[in-house]
N, C-alpha and C positions, 0 to 999 in steps of 0.2 A: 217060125219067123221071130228074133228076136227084135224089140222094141224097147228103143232107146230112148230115155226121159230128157227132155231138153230142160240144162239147167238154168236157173233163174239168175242171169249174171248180177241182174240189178242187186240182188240182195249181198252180195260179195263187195259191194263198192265200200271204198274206206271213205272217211269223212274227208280226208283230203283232196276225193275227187268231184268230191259236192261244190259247185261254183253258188256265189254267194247271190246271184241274180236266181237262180235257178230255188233255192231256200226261199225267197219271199214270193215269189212266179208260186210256187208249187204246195208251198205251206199254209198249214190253215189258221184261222184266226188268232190263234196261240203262239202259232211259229212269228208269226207276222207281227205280233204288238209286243216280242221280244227284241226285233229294234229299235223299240221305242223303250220299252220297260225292260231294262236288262237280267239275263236271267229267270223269266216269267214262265219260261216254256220247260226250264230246268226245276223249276221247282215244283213243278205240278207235275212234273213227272217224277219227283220225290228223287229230283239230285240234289241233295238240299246245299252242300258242300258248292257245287259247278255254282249251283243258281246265287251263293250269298255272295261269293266272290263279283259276279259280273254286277251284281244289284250295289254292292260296296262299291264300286269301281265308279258309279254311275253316281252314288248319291254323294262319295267323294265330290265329282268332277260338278255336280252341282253347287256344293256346299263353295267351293273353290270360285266358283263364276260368279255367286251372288254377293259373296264378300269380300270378291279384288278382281276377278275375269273381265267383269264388263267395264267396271270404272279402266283395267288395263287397256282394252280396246281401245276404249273412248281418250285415252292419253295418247294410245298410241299413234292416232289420228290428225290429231293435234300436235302433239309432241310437247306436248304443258304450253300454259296460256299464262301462268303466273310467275314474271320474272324475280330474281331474287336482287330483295333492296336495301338500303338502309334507313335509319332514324336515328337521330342525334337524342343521345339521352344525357338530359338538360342536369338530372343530379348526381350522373358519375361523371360529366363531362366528356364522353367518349360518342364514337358511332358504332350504334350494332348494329347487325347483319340481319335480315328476315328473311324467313327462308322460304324459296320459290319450288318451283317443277324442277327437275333433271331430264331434261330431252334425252339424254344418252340412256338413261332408268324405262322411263316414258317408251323407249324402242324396242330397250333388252326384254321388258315384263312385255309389252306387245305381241313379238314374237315366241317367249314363253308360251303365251295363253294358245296361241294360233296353233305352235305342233302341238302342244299338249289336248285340243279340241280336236285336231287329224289324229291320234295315238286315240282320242277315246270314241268316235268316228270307227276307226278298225276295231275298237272292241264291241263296239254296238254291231259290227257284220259279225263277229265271231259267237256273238250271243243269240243274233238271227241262225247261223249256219250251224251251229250246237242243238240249240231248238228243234231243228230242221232232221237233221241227224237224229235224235230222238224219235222222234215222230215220224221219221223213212222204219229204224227198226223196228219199232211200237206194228207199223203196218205190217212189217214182213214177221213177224213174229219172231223176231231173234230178241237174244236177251239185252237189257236198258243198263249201260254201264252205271257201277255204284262209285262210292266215293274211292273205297278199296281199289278199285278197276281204273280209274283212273292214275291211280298214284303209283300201279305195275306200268301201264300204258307208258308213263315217264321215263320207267328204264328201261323199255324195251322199242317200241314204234316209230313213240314222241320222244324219245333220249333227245334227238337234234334241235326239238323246240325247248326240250328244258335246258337242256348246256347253252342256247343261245341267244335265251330271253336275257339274263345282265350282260352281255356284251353288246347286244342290239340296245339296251338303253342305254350303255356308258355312251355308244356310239350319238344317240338322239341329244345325247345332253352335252358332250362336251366334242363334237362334230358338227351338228348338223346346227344347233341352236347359235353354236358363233358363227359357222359358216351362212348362213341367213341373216344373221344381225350385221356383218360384214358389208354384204352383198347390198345391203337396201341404204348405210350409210353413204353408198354413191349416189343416191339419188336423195340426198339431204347436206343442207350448208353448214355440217359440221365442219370449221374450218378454225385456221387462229384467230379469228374474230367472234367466232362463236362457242366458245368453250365452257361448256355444262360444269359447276350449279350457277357459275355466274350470268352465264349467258343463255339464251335460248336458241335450239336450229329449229330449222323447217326442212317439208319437202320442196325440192326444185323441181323433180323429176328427172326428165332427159338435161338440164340445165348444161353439171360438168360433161356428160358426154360431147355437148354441143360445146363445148370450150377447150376441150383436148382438140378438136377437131376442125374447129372456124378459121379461117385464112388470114394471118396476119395476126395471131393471138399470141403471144409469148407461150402460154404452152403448149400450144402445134408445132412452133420452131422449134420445141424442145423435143416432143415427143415422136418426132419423125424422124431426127437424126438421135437419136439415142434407139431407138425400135431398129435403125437400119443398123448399128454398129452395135446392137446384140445379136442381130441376126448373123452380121460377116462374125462375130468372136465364135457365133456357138457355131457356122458352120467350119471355122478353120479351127478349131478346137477340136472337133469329133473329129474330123476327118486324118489330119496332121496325126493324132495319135494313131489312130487305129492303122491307118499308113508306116508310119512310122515302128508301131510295134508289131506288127504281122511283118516286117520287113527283119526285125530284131529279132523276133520267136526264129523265122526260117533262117536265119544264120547262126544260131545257137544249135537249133534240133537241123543241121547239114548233117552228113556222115563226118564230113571231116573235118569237124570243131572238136577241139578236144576239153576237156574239164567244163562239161556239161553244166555241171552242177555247181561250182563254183559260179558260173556269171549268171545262172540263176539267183543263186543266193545272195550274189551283191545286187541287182535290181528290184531282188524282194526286200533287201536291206534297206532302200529308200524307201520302200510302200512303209515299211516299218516302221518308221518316224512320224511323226504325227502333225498333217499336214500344215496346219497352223503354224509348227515350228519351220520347217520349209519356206512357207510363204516369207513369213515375217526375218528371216534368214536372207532371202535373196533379195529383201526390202533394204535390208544394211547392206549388201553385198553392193548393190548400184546404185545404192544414194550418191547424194555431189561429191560427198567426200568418202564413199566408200573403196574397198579394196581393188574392185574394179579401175575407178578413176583413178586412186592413187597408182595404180602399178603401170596406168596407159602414161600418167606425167613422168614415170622413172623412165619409160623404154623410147619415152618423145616422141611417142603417137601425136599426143596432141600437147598446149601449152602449159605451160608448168602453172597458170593461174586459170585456166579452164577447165571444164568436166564433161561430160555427152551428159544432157540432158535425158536421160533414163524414163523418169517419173513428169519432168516437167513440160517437154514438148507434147503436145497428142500423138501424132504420129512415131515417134522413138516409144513412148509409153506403151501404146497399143500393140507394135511387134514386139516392146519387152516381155508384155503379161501371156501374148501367145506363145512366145517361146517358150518361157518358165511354164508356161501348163505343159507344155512339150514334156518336159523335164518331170513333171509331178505322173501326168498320167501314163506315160509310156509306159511303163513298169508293169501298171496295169491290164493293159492290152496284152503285152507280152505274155504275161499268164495265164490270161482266159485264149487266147491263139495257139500258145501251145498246146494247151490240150486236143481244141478241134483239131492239130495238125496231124496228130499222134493219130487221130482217128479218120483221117482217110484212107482211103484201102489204096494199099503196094503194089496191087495189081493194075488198077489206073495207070500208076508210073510207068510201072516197068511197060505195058503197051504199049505208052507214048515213048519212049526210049528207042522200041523195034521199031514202031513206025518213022521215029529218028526224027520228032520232034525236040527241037534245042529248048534250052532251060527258062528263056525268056515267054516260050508257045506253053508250055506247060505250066507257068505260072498262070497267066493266060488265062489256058482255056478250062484248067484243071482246080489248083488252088486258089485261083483270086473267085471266082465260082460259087465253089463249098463254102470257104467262108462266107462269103456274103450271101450265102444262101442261111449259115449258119445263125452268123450276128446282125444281120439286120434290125431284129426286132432290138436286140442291145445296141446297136447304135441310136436308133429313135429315142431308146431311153437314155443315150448319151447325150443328145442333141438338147432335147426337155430339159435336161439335169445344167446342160453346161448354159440353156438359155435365164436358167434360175441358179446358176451358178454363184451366190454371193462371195463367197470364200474370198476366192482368189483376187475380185477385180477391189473386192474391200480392204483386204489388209495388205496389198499390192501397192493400191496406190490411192486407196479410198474413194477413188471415181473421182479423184484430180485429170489434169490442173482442172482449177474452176474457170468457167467463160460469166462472163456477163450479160451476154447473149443468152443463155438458156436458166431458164425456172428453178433457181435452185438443184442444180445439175451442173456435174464435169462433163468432160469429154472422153472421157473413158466409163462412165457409167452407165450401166445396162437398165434396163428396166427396173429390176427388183431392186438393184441398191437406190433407184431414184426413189423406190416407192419408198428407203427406209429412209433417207434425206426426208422425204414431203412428211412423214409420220412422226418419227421421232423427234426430227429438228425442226420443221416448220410448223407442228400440228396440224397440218392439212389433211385430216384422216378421210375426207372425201375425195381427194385426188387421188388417195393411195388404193381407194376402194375402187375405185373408174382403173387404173392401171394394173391392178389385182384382178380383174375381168376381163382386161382386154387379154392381158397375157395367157389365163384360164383359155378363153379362145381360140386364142392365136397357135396358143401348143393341143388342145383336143383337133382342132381341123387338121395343123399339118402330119399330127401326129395317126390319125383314121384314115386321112388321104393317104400315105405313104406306105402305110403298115399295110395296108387293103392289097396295094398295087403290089406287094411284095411277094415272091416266089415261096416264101416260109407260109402266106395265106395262102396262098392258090393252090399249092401243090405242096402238099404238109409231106407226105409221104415219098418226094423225090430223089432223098436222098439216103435212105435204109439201107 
């Protein structure tokens, strides 16, 4: 009878499957006051290299809190308490400036300290789960990697940790530390009343939430009917095109269209232009006095000292700029549709043909289908794209005419170009934080709900 040695799997586990509750659960006093003392558990097991790095890392991040970390907190809580003032000085005759807090400094350096305590937070587990690691080997007798051994590990294992470590911090630093200092200036009254070094903000908390939102506020009136006429733009936008060019692609790619390739090539001839010039083109084209109006008063459409208000009615404005997107994006649909079409299978057709379905059943039940089995997921990113769509409704008509009624807002402006109106023009960088949120929102919900429900999730493999 042969007998078979059961292997010891535990001892084959890489450190990657060591969970970092389970290192300090299971570690002993060494492992365990490595996340406190970084590197403790490396250096006593003579990784001198592993252990100086996490121990540097550590007495850095000390050095850092005792000489600006904690006074940053402490500002940032506050948001500076000493305004900036003046004093008349009596022997040059002038007033000078004394210089106060910067609330906007006061937030940036706050949330600096904050990831940078989480970033050293996760090196403090990686120096318990290193430790830990040591000392699982140490137990099973396998050999204690050296400094040598770690720096192969790099090209070979861990390559994905070394290629990813500067791109994960470029990401920490100029990603994630604005998009946080962003996010928290909505709930502070930086506004044009409060504008840093001169002036001091505060926290409000929920304050602008509750004033985008209160009944009978100027900016609820605003922010309701600007929200519902980004919503009609981006869905007659996505749809209108993708209709329109899937309608374009199958008349092109018929059998019997001839010089294929040529109306290709002039619809890629417009993508080819570059859209800005476009917009700002069809902007001259329908102004009062442009070629439009001029050539309707030659043909006596209309009177010789009139124009169609193009840009300046809301209603004429707003089916102008859907048009001209007509205009800009078809092109593009056309070309991502032709492809899918090229790639449905012949054999479908020609079935439907025996069975002597007519052309309108077979778009139907066949092509209109695939595609939307195909582009769905690029539709949703058309939808997101055209709801942050600044281009077109900016150098279109710049989210004119202006109303008096609404917060520094047109009637043709969507969300994002109001937030660049309240930022730019008004300095209201708190209103534009609150509507930079809601729309972050507004597009993760519809865009999980819809994508989830879509036959591209459910059934990934239905169309092979």
């Amino acid at each position: 009878m042969r007998i078979f040695k059961k292997k010891d799997r535990s001892a084959a586990r890489r450190p990657a499957d060591i969970k970092v509750s389970e290192s300090f659960k299971n570690g002993n006093i060494i492992t365990r006051l490595s996340f406190f003392i970084f590197g403790l558990g490396n250096l006593i097991n003579k990784q001198i290299a592993r252990g100086l790095l996490f121990l540097a890392i550590e007495i850095g991040y000390l050095f850092y809190m005792i000489s600006f970390g904690i006074g940053a907190i402490g500002n940032f809580i506050t948001l500076g308490t000493l305004e900036q003032g003046q004093t008349y000085n009596e022997a040059l005759g002038i007033y000078e400036y004394t210089a106060g807090d910067n609330s906007m400094l006061c937030l940036l350096y706050g949330v600096i300290t904050f990831v940078l305590t989480a970033a050293v937070i996760f090196v403090a587990c990686m120096s318990g789960k290193s430790a830990y690691c040591t000392q699982f080997r140490k137990e099973k007798g396998l050999k204690v990697p050296n400094f040598r051994d770690d720096l192969k590990s790099l090209q070979e294992e861990n390559l994905h940790a070394f290629l990813l470590t500067f791109p994960i911090i470029g990401i920490l630093c100029f990603t994630i530390v604005p998009l946080i200092f962003m996010i928290l200036i909505a709930f502070t009254s930086y506004d044009h009343e409060h504008q840093p070094p001169g002036n001091l903000f505060d926290w409000v908390g929920l304050d602008n939430f509750a004033a985008m939102f209160s009944q009978g506020s100027k900016l609820a009136s605003t922010f309701w009917p600007v929200l519902s006429w980004t919503l009609i733009w981006a869905v007659f936008a996505t749809v209108s095109c993708f209709i329109l060019g899937l309608l374009l692609a199958l008349l092109i790619n018929r059998k019997g269209t001839r010089g294929k390739g040529f109306w290709r090539f002039m619809f890629v001839l417009s993508v080819a232009v570059p859209q800005f010039v476009t917009l700002l083109s069809m902007r001259t084209i329908f102004n009062t006095n442009g070629p439009v109006n001029v050539m309707l008063r030659h043909l006596g459409v209309i009177g010789a000292t009139e124009s169609i208000p193009f840009f300046t009615n809301p209603l004429y404005a707003k089916i102008t700029i859907i048009c001209i997107n007509i205009w800009i994006g078809v092109p593009f649909t056309m070309l991502s549709t032709t492809g899918i079409l090229q790639n449905i299978p012949a054999e479908l057709y020609e079935a439907a043909k025996i069975d002597g379905a007519s052309a309108p059943t077979i778009f139907r039940k066949i092509t209109l289908p695939y595609m939307l089995f195909v582009m769905t997921p690029n539709l949703i990113t058309s939808f997101t794209g055209n709801i942050n769509n600044f281009n077109v409704i900016f150098l279109l008509s710049g989210g004119g005419p202006d109303s008096l009624d609404y917060y520094y807002a047109g009637k043709t402006d969507l969300l994002v170009t109001w937030l660049y109106r309240l930022t730019i023009t008004q300095k209201d960088y708190n209103l534009g934080a609150v509507i930079g949120i809601l729309v972050f929102i507004i597009l993760a919900v519809l865009s999980l709900l819809t994508y989830r429900r879509t036959g591209a999730y459910k059934d990934e493999g239905a169309f092979q």
